[in-house]
C-alpha positions in Angstrom: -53.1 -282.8 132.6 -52.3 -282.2 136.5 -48.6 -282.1 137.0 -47.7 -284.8 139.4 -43.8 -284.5 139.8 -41.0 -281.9 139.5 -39.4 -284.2 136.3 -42.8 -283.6 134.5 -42.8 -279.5 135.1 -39.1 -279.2 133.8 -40.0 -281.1 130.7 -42.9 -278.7 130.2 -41.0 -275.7 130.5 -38.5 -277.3 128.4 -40.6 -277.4 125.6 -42.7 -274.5 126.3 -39.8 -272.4 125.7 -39.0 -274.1 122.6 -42.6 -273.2 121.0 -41.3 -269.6 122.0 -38.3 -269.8 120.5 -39.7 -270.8 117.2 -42.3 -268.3 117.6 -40.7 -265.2 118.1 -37.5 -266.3 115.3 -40.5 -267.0 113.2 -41.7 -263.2 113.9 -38.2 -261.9 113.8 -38.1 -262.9 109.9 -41.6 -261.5 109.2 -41.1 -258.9 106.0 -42.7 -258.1 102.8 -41.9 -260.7 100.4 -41.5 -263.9 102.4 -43.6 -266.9 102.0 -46.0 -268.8 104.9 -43.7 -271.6 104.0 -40.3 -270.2 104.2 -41.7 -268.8 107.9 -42.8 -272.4 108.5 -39.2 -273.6 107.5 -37.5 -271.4 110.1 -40.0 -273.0 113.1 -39.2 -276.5 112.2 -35.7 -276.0 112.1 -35.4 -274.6 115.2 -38.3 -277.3 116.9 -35.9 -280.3 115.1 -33.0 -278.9 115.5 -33.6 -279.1 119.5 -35.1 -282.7 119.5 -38.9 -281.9 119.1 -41.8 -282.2 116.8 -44.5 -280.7 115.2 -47.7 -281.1 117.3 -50.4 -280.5 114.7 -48.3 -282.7 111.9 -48.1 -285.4 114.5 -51.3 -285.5 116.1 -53.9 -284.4 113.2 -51.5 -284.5 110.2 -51.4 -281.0 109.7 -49.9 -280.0 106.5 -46.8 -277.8 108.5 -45.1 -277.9 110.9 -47.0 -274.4 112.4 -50.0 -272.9 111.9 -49.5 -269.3 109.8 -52.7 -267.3 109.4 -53.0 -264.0 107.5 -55.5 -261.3 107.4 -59.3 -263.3 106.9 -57.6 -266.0 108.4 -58.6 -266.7 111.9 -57.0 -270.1 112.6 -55.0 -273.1 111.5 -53.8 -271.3 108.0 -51.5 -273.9 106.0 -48.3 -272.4 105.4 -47.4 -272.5 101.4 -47.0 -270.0 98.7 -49.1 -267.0 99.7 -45.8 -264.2 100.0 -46.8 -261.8 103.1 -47.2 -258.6 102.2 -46.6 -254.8 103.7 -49.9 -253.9 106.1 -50.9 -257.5 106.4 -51.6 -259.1 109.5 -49.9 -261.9 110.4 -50.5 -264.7 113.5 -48.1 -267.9 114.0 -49.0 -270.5 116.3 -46.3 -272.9 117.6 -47.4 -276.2 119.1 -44.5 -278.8 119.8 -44.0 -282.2 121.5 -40.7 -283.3 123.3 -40.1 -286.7 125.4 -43.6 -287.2 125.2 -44.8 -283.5 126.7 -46.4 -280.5 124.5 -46.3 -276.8 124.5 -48.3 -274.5 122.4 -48.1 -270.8 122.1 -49.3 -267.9 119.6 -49.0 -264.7 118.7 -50.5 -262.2 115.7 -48.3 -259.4 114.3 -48.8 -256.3 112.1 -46.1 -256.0 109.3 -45.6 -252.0 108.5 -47.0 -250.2 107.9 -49.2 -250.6 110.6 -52.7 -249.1 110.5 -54.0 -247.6 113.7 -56.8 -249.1 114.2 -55.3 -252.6 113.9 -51.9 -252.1 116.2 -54.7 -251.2 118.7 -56.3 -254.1 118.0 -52.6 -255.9 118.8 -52.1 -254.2 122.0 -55.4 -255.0 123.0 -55.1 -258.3 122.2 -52.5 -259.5 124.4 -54.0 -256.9 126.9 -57.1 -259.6 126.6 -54.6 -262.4 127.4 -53.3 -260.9 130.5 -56.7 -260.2 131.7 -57.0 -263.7 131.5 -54.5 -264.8 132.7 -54.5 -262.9 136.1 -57.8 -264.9 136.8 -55.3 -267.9 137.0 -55.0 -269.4 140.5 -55.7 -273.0 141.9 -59.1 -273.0 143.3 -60.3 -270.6 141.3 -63.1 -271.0 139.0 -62.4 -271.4 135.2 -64.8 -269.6 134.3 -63.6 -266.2 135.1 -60.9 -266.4 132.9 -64.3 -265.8 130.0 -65.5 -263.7 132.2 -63.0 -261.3 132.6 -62.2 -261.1 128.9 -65.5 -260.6 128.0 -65.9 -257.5 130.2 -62.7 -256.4 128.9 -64.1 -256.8 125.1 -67.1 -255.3 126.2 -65.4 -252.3 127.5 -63.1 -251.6 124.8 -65.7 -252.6 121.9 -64.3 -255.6 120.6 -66.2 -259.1 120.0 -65.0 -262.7 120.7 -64.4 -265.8 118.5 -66.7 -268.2 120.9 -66.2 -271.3 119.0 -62.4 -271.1 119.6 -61.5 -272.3 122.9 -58.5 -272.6 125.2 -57.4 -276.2 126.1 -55.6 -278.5 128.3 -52.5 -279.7 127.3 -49.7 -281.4 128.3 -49.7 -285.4 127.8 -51.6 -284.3 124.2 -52.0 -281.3 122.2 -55.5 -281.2 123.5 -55.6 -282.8 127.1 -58.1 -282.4 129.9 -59.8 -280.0 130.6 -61.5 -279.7 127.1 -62.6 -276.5 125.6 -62.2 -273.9 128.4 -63.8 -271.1 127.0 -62.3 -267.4 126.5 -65.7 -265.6 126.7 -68.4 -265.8 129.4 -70.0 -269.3 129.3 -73.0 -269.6 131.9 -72.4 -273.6 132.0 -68.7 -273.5 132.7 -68.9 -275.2 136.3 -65.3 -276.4 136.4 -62.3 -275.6 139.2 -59.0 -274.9 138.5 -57.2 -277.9 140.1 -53.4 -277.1 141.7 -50.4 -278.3 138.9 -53.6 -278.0 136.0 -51.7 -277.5 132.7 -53.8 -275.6 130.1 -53.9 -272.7 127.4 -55.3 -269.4 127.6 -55.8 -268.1 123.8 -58.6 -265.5 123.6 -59.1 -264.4 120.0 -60.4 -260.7 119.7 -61.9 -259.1 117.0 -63.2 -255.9 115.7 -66.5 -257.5 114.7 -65.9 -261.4 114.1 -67.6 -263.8 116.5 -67.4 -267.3 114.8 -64.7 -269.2 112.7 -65.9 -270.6 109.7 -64.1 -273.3 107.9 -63.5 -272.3 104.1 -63.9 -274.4 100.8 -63.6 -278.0 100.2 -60.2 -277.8 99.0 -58.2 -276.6 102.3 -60.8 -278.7 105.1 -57.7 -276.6 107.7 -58.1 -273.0 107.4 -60.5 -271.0 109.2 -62.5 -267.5 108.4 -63.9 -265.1 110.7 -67.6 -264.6 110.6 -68.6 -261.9 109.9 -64.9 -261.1 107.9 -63.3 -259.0 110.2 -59.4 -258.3 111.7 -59.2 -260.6 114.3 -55.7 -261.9 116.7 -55.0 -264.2 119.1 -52.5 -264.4 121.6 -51.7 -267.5 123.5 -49.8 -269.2 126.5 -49.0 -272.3 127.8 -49.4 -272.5 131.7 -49.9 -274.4 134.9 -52.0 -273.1 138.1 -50.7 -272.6 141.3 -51.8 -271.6 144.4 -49.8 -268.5 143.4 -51.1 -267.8 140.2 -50.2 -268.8 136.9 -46.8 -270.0 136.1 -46.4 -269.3 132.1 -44.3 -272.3 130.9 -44.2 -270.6 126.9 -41.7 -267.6 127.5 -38.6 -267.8 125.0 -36.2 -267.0 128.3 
């Protein structure tokens, strides 16, 4: 989606804030003992109680209303029974549609205790976002948003999930441009265009570099390949000729 009027941008941010709000009072009740479920409760609540809907139950019929991964799980984890325990790790992913516009956002979290390698994984991880994210400008090519994560993975020793990509968004959970990708792509030709609304998600991992659906029973959840921690952080935002304005901050 290319924003064309000032009405569509505030409902953007209205709802991009909204995915954050969930988000983060999802995070807020993370603890030993709760379930993926009772976390999924509180981010419907809050998405429902402010006039907006579940993207993933209303576009794809997602069993949730969010997406609650732990541990092997890369991606798209159904939120249910499975009680979150101390040391695990933990990312929610809100995606929302209000008066016809959506927001998505994400996050992973480490419940304590934390081991070290795997808060450094954390920090890094939105580290790898920001990289990203400062490659955001109109006219700039989209392409060195993979770029510049990929050297930053390279650097610090980490590998990429390269069949999980960032998106448009806006009119649809998964708009134009399709599958902007989060790692260096040699094909990727594209131009950011100004008022372009899209995600930046890279998902970094100490040794993962696919996602691999699971068994036949849950055709949702996604497993990194080869098993390793892996997080994803993710935001919501439009280019400018200033940079990128992130629509998914909860204030």
């Amino acid at each position: 989606m290319v924003i064309s009027s000032e009405d569509e941008l505030d409902k953007l941010k209205v709802i991009g804030r909204l995915c954050a709000q969930a988000m983060e009072t999802m995070a807020k009740s993370l603890e030993p003992g709760i379930t993926t479920k009772e976390l999924d409760d509180i981010g419907r609540k809050i998405l429902e109680d402010n006039g907006a809907q579940s993207a993933p139950e209303t576009c794809y019929q997602f069993p949730g209303a969010t997406c609650i991964s732990v541990n092997e799980e890369v991606a798209h984890g159904i939120p249910g029974g499975r009680v979150i325990k101390a040391g695990d790790l933990v990312n929610i992913d809100v995606s929302a549609v209000k008066d016809g516009f959506f927001g998505d956002c994400g996050s992973s979290y480490a419940v304590p205790p934390v081991r070290r390698e795997i808060e450094k994984l954390c920090r890094d991880g939105k580290r790898a976002l920001w990289t990203g994210l400062q490659q955001v400008k109109a006219g700039n090519q989209i392409a060195g948003i993979g770029n510049a994560i990929g050297a930053f993975a390279k650097k610090n020793r980490y590998t990429l999930i390269t069949n999980l990509s960032s998106h448009g968004i806006g009119l649809t959970l998964h708009d134009e441009p399709k599958e902007i990708p989060t790692w260096p792509e040699k094909s990727e030709r594209r131009i950011m265009e100004e008022g372009l609304v899209f995600t930046v998600e890279p998902f970094l991992s100490l040794g993962g570099t696919w996602a691999e659906d699971g068994d036949n029973d849950d055709p949702w959840t996604l497993y990194s390949d080869p098993n390793a921690p892996t997080v994803q952080y993710e935001h919501t935002i439009v280019a400018t000729r200033s940079g990128p304005l992130i629509l998914t901050l909860a204030n």
